[in-house]
C-alpha positions as CSV (number, residue, x, y, z in Angstrom):
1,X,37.5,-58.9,-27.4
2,X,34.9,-61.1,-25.8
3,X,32.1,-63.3,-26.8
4,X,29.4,-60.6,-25.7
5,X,31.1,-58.0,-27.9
6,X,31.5,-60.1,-30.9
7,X,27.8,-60.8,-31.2
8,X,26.8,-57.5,-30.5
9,X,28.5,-56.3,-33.6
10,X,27.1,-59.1,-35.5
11,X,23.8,-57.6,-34.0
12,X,24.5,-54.3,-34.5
13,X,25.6,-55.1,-38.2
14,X,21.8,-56.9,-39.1
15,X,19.2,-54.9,-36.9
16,X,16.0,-56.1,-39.5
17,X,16.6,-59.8,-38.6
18,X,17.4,-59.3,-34.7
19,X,13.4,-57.3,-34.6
20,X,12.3,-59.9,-37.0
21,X,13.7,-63.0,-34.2
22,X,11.8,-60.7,-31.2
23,X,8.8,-61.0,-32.9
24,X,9.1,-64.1,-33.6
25,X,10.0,-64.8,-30.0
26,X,7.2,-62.2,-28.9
27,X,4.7,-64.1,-30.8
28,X,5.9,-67.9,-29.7
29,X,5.8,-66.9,-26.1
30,X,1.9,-65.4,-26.0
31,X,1.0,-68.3,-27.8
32,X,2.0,-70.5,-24.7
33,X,1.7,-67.4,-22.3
34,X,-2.5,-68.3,-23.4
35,X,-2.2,-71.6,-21.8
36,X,-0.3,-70.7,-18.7
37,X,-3.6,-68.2,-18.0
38,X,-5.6,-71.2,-17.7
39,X,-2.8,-73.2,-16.2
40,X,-2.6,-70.1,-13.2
41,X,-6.5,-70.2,-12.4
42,X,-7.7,-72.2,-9.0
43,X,-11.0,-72.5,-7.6
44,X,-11.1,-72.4,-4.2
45,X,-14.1,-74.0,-1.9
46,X,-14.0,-73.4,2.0
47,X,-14.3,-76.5,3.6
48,X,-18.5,-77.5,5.2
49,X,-18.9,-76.5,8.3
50,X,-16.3,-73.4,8.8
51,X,-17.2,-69.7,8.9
52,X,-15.6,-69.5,5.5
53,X,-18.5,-71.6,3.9
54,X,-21.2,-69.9,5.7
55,X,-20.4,-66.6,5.0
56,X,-19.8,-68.0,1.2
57,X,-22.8,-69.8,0.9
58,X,-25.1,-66.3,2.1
59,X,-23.0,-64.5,0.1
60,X,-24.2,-66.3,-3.2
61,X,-27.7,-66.4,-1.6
62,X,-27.5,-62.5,-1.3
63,X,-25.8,-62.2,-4.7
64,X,-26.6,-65.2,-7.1
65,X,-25.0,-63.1,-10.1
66,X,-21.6,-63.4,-8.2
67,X,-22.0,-67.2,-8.9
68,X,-19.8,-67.9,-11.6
69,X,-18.1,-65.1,-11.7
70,X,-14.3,-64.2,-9.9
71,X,-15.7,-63.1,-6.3
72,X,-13.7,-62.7,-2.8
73,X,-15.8,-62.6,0.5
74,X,-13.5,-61.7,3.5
75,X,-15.0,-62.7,6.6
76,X,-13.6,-60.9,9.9
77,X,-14.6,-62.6,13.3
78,X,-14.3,-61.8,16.6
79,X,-13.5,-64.3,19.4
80,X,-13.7,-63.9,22.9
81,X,-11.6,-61.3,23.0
82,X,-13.9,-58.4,22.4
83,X,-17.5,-57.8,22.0
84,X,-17.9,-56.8,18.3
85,X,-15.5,-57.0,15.4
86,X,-14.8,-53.1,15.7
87,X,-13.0,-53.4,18.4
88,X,-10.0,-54.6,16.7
89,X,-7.8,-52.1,15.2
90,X,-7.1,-53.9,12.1
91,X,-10.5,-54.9,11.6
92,X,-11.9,-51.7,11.7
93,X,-9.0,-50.2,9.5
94,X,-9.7,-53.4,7.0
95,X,-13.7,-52.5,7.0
96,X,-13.0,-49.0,6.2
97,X,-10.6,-49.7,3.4
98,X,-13.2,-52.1,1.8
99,X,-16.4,-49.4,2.1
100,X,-14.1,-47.0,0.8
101,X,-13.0,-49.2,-2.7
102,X,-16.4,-50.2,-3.1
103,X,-17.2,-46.5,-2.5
104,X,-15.1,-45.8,-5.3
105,X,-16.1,-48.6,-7.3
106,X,-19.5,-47.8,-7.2
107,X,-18.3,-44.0,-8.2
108,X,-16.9,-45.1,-11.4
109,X,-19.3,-47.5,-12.3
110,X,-22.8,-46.7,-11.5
111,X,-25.0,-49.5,-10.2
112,X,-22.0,-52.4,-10.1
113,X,-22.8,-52.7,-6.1
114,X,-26.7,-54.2,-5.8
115,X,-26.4,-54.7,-2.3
């Protein structure tokens, strides 16, 4: 027989020590699995002078709790080719969705949306 069967009769033989090595391995890997949390965090600042950090900076003007905290502001412009940001299809499908999930947001949590 093969390599794969031989150690899964060993295995199969001494199940205590093969849950005793998972948790062992369970608990090795969340202890670095805590650094790679910090490791996977950015910060990202728009760069002066676009859209992105005007409609960030009045965000955090409007709603100085939002600060510190993990925020997304999702700016949708309209240039040139129509008159207001309605117009386009996707825009108007992305506004929706957003009023809806604060909508429901707001449902579930009373008073989360101050604004």
């Amino acid at each position: 027989m093969g390599f794969l069967h031989s150690l899964a009769i060993v295995l199969l033989k001494h199940p205590r020590k093969v849950v005793v090595v998972w948790a062992l391995a369970t608990v090795v890997g969340a202890f670095f699995a805590l650094d790679l949390v910090d490791s996977c965090s950015f910060q990202f600042e728009p760069v002066k002078g676009t859209p992105s950090y005007v409609a960030t900076a009045h965000f955090h003007n409007e709603f100085p709790e939002t600060l510190y905290g993990d925020t997304e502001v999702i700016l949708i412009s309209c240039r040139r080719q129509c008159s207001h940001v309605s117009e386009i299809p996707f825009a108007a499908t992305a506004a929706q969705k957003v009023r809806e999930k604060c909508a429901e947001l707001d449902q579930k949590n009373p008073g989360i949306i101050s604004n």
